[in-house]
KOLRO-377558 format. One record per residue (C-alpha): residue number from 1; residue in one letter; chain; x, y, z. Coordinates in steps of 0.1 Angstrom, whole numbers. Layout:
<atoms>
ATOM     k   r   c       X       Y       Z
ATOM   NUM   A   A       X       Y       Z
...
</atoms>
This chain:
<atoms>
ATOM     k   r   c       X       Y       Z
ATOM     1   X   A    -898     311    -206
ATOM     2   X   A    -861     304    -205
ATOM     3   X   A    -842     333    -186
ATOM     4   X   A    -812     343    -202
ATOM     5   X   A    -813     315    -224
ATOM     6   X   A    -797     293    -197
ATOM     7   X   A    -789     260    -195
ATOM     8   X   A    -784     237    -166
ATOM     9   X   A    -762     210    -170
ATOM    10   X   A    -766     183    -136
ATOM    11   X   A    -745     157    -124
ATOM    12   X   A    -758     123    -115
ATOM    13   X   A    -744     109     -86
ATOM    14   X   A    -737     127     -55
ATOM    15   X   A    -757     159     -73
ATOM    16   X   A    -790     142     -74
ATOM    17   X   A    -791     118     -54
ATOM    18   X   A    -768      85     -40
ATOM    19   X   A    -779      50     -46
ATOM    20   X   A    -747      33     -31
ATOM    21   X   A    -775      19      -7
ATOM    22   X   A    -794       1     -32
ATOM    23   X   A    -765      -7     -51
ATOM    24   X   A    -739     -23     -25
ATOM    25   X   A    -749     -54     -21
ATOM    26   X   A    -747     -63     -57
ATOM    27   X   A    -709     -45     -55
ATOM    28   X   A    -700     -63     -23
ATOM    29   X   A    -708     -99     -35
ATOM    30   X   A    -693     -97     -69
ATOM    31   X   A    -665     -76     -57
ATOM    32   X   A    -660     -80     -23
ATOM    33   X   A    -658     -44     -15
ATOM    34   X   A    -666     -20      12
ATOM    35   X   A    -691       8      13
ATOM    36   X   A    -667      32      18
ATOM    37   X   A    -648      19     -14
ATOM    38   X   A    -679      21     -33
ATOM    39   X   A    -686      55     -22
ATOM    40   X   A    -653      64     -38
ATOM    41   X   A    -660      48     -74
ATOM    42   X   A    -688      71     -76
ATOM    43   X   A    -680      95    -104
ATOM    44   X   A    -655      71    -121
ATOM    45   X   A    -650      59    -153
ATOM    46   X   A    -652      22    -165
ATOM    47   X   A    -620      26    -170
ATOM    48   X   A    -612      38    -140
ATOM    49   X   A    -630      12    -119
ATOM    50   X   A    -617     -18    -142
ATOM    51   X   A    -581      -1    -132
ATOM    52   X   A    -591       2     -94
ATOM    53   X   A    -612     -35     -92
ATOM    54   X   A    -583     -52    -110
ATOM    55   X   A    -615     -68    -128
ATOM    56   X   A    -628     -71    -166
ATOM    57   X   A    -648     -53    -185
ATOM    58   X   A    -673     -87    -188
ATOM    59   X   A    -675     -88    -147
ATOM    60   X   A    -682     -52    -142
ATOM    61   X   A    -708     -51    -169
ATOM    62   X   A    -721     -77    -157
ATOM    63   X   A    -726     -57    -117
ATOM    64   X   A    -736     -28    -136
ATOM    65   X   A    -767     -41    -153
ATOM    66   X   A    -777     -59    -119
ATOM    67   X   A    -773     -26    -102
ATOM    68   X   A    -797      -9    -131
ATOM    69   X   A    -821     -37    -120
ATOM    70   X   A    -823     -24     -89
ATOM    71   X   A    -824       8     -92
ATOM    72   X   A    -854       8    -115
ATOM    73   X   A    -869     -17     -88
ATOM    74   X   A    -862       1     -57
ATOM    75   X   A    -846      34     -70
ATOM    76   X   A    -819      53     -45
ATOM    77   X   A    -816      82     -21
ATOM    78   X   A    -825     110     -36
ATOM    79   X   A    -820     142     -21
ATOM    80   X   A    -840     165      -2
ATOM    81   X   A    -861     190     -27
ATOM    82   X   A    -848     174     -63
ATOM    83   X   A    -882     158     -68
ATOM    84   X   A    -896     195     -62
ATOM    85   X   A    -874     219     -77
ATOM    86   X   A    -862     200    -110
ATOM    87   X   A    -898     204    -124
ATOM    88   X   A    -893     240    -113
ATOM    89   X   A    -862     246    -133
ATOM    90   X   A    -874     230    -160
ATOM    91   X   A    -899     259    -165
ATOM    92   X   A    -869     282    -162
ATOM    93   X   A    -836     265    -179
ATOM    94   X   A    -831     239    -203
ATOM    95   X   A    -817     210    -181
ATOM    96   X   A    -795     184    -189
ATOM    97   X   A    -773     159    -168
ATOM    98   X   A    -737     144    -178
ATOM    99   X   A    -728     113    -161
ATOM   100   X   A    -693      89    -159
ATOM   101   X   A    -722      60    -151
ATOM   102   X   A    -731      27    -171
ATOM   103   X   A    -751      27    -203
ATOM   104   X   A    -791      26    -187
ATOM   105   X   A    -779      43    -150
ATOM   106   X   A    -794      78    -160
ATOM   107   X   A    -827      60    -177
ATOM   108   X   A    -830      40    -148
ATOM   109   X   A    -830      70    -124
ATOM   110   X   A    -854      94    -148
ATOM   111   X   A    -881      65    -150
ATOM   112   X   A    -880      52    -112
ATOM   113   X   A    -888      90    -102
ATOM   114   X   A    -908      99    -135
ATOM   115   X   A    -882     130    -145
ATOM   116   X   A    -877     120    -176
ATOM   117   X   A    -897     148    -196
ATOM   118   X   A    -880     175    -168
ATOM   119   X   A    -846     166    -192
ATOM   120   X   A    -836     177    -224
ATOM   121   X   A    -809     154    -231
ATOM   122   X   A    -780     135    -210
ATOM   123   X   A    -747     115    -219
ATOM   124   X   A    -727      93    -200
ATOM   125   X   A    -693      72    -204
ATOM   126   X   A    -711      44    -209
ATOM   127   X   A    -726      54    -244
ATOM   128   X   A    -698      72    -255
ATOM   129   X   A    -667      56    -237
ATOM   130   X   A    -653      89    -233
ATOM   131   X   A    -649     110    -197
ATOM   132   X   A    -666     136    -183
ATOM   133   X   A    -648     162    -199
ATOM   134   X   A    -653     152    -233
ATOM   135   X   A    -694     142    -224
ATOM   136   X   A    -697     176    -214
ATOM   137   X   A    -686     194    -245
ATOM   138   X   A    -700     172    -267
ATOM   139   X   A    -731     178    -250
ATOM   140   X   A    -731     209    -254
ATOM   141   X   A    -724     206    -291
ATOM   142   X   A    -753     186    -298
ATOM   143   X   A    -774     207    -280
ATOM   144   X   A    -759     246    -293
ATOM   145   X   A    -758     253    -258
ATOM   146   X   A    -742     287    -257
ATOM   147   X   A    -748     296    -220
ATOM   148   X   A    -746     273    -192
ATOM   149   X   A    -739     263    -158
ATOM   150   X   A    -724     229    -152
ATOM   151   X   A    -739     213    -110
ATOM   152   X   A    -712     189     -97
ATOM   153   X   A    -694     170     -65
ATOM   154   X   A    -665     167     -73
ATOM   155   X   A    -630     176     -87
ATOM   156   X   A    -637     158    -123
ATOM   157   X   A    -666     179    -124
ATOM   158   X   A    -647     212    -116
ATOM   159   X   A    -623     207    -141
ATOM   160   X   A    -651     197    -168
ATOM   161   X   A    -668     227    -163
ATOM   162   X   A    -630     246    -165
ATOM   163   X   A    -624     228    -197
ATOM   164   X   A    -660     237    -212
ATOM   165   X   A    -653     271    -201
ATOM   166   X   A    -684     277    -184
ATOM   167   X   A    -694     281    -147
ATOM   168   X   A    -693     257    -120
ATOM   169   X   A    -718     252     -91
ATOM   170   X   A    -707     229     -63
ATOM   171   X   A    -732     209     -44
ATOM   172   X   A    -715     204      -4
ATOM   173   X   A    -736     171       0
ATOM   174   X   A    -725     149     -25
ATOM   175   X   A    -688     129     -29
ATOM   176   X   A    -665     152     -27
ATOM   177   X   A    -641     184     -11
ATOM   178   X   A    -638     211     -24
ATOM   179   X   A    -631     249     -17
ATOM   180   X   A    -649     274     -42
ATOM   181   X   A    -665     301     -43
ATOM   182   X   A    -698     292     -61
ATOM   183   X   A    -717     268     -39
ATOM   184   X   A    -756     255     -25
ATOM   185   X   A    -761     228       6
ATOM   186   X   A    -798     220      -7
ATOM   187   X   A    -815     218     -34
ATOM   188   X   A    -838     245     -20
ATOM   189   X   A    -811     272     -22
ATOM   190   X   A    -802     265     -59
ATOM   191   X   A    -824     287     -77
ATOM   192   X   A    -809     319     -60
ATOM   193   X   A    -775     304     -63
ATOM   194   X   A    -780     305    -101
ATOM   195   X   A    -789     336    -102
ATOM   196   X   A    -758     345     -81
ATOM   197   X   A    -740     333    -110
ATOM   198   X   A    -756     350    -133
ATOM   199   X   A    -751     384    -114
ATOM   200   X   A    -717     373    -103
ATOM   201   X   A    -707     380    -138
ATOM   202   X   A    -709     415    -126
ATOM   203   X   A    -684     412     -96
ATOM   204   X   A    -644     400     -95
ATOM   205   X   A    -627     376     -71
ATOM   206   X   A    -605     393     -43
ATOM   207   X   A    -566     381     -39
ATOM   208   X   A    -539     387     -11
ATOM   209   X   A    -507     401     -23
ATOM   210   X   A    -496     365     -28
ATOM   211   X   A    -522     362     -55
ATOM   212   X   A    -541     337     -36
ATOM   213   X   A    -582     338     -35
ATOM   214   X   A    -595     347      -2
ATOM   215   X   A    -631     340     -18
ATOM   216   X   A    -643     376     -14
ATOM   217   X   A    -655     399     -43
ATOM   218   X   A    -660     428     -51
ATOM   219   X   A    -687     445     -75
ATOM   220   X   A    -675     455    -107
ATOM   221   X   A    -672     499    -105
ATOM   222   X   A    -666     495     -70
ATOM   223   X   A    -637     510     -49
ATOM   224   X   A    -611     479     -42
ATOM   225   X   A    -607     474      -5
ATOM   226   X   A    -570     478       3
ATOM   227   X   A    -543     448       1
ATOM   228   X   A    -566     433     -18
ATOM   229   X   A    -562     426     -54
ATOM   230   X   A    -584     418     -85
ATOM   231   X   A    -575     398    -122
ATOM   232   X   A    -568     413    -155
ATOM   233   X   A    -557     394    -184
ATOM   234   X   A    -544     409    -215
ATOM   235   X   A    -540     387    -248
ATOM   236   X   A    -514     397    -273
ATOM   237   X   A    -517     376    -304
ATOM   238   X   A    -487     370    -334
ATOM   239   X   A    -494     359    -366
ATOM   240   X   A    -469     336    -388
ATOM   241   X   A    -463     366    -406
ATOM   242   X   A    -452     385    -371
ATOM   243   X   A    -480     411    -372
ATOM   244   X   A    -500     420    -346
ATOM   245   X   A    -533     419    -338
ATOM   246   X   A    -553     449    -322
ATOM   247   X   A    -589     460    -317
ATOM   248   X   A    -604     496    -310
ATOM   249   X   A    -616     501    -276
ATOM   250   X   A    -647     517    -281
ATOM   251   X   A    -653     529    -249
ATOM   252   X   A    -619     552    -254
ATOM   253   X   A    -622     552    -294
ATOM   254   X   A    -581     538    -294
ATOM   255   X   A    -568     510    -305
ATOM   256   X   A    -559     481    -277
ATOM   257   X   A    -545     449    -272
ATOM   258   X   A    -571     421    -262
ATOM   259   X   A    -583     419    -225
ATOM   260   X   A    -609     421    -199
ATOM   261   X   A    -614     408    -164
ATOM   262   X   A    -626     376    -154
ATOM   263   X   A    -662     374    -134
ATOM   264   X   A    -659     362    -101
ATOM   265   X   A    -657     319    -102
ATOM   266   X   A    -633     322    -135
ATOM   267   X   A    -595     315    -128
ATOM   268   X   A    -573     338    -150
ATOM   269   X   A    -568     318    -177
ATOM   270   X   A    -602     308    -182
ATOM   271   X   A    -613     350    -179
ATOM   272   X   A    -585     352    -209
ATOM   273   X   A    -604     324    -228
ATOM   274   X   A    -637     339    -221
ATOM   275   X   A    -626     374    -229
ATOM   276   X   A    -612     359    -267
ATOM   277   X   A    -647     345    -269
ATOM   278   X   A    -670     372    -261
ATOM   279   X   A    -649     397    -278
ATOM   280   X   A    -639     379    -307
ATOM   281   X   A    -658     345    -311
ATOM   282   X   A    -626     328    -308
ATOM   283   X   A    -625     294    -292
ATOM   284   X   A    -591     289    -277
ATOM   285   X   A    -576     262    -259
ATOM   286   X   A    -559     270    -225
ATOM   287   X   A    -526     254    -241
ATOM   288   X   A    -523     274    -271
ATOM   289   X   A    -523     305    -241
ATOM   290   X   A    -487     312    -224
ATOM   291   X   A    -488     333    -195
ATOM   292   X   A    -452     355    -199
ATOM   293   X   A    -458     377    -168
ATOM   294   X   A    -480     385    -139
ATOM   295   X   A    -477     423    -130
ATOM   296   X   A    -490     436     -92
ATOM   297   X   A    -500     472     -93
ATOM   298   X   A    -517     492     -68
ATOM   299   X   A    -552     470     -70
ATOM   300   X   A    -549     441     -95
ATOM   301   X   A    -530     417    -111
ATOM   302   X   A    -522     417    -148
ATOM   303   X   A    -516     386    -163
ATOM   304   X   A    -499     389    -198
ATOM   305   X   A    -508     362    -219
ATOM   306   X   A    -494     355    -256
ATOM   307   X   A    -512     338    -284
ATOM   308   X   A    -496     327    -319
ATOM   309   X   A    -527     320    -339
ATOM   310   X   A    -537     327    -374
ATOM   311   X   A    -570     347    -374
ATOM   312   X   A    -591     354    -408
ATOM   313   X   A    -602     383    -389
ATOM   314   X   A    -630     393    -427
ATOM   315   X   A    -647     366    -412
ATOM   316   X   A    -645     378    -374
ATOM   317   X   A    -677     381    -354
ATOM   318   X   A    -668     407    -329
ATOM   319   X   A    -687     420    -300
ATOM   320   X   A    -705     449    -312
ATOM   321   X   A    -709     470    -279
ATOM   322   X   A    -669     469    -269
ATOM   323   X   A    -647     460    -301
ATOM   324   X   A    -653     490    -330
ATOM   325   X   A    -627     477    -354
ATOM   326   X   A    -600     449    -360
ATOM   327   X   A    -572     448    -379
ATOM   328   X   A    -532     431    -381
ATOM   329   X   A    -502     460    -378
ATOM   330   X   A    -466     454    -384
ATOM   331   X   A    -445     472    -355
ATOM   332   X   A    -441     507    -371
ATOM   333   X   A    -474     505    -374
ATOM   334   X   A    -480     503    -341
ATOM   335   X   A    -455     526    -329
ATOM   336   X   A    -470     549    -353
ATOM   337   X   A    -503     545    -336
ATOM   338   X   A    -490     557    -301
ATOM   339   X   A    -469     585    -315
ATOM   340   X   A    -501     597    -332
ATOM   341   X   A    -520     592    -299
ATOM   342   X   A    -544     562    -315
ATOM   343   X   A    -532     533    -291
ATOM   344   X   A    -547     534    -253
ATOM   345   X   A    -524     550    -230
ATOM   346   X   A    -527     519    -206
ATOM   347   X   A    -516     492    -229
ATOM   348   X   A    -485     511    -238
ATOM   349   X   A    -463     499    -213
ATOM   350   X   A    -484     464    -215
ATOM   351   X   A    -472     463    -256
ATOM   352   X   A    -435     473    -248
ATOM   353   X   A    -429     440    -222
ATOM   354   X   A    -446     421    -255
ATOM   355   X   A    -418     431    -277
ATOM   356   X   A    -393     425    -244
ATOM   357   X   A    -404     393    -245
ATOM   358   X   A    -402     383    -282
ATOM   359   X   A    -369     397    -288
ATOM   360   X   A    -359     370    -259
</atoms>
């Protein structure tokens, strides 16, 4: 039975395992290039590699279906507890992997160690030509994946999983560096690192007055430690015919402008996308957001975002538990609402810097 409806999308190399071993001396006569170098076009593109190599698309097709040759022949490393816990997922989550590899790579790896029916689906640059970031979401269009948690090595993976909007999981053993919060150094810890996740949706990142992560958290309801700081994003959002869109609060029963709090592993902006998708089923790209302000109070930072967007808000799908109505308002008509005590006390401040700004 799949809990929570979860879906785990993998990595290939560096995640799973690392066949640079099998795989160098095909690289290293064709190309003349060191192990070290190799270990560094792990991850990459075609693209990306043709750029590096200097070399043509012929040559390096060429490597790469010598190197899936191999692999099905002698497979790779693959790392400590995969072999065991994949099949043990797969009871769990649906499981996927996304790939920048060669057309054949991923089939190659699935057969040599018999994971193939462990796997729902995969994509890889070398089917689709596109990058990672693309592969991912189109992956998770094909599939109506609606929640998910994307296991990577390295930066491109990172900023796929920012770009999908969904969480990231960082494997320390694979290709790359990075600092994050949401992290497993085996393959045996990974089950309760998901379910981290999946409770970490109920805590908030921590930030010193510089609002820099410090990578500690704090559970949502809880007392915030002082000089420390947590997110909240607000989301005002003009229409072409400059009214303004609000929502009832239904926790307070007043009308309010858009916002929420990211979970802990969500920048800000990505909280403010999240937010405009839970609460309104909008999908929103992180360039159509501008972020006008950043406000410190006592114990958080509000981030004041601004959205120009034309919303048919009949056809709407809000969240039922926290948004009780919609609806567009001219400016009377919102200063109306807080002189008749129908707009939430906190967002009234938060709505004057809005109309600051757009008279700018």
């Amino acid at each position: 039975m799949n809990e929570n409806n979860l879906s785990l999308i993998f990595d290939l190399d560096g995640t799973l395992w690392d066949s640079t071993n099998t795989i160098f001396n095909v690289w290293h006569k064709e190309f003349n290039i060191t192990k070290e170098e190799l270990d560094s076009l792990m991850g990459k593109t075609n693209d990306e590699i043709i750029k590096y190599l200097n070399v043509s698309i012929d040559a390096l097709d060429k490597v790469q279906q010598k190197e899936n040759e191999g692999i099905r022949k002698n497979g790779g490393r693959i790392f400590d507890g995969v072999l065991e816990i994949i099949p043990k997922l797969s009871k769990k989550y649906n499981l996927y992997i996304v790939s920048n590899c060669q057309d054949g790579y991923i089939d190659a790896f699935l057969d040599y160690y018999k994971l193939r029916d462990y796997f729902k689906d995969f994509i890889c640059s070398g089917n689709t030509g596109k990058n990672k970031k693309t592969n991912l979401k189109e992956l998770i269009k094909r599939n109506k994946i609606r929640n998910a948690i994307f296991i990577g090595d390295t930066k491109s993976d990172l900023d796929a999983a920012n770009n999908a909007v969904i969480p990231f999981l960082y494997c320390t053993f694979g290709f790359g560096n990075l600092r994050v919060k949401n992290k497993f150094n085996n393959f045996y810890e990974l089950e309760n690192k998901i379910k981290d996740i999946c409770n970490g949706r109920e805590y908030r990142d921590l930030y010193n007055k510089d609002k820099i992560n410090i990578y500690e958290r704090v559970k949502k309801g809880n007392k915030i430690p002082k000089n420390r700081y947590y997110i909240t994003v607000v989301v005002f959002i003009k229409n072409s015919e400059g009214k303004y869109f609000l929502q009832v609060n239904k926790k307070f029963n007043k009308w309010s402008i858009t916002g929420g709090h990211p979970k802990s592993g969500e920048s800000s902006i990505v909280g403010a996308q999240i937010e405009l998708k839970e609460e309104l089923n909008l999908d929103i790209k992180q360039s159509e957001l501008k972020l006008i302000k950043s406000i410190r109070t006592e114990d958080d930072f509000v981030d004041l975002y601004y959205l120009e967007k034309e919303i048919d808000i009949d056809n709407l799908k809000t969240q039922v538990e926290e948004v009780g109505d919609i609806n567009w308002f001219t400016k009377s008509e919102i200063d109306k609402l807080i002189k008749e005590n129908k707009f939430l006390d906190p967002h009234i401040d938060i709505y004057n810097m809005y109309i600051d700004y757009l008279k700018d």
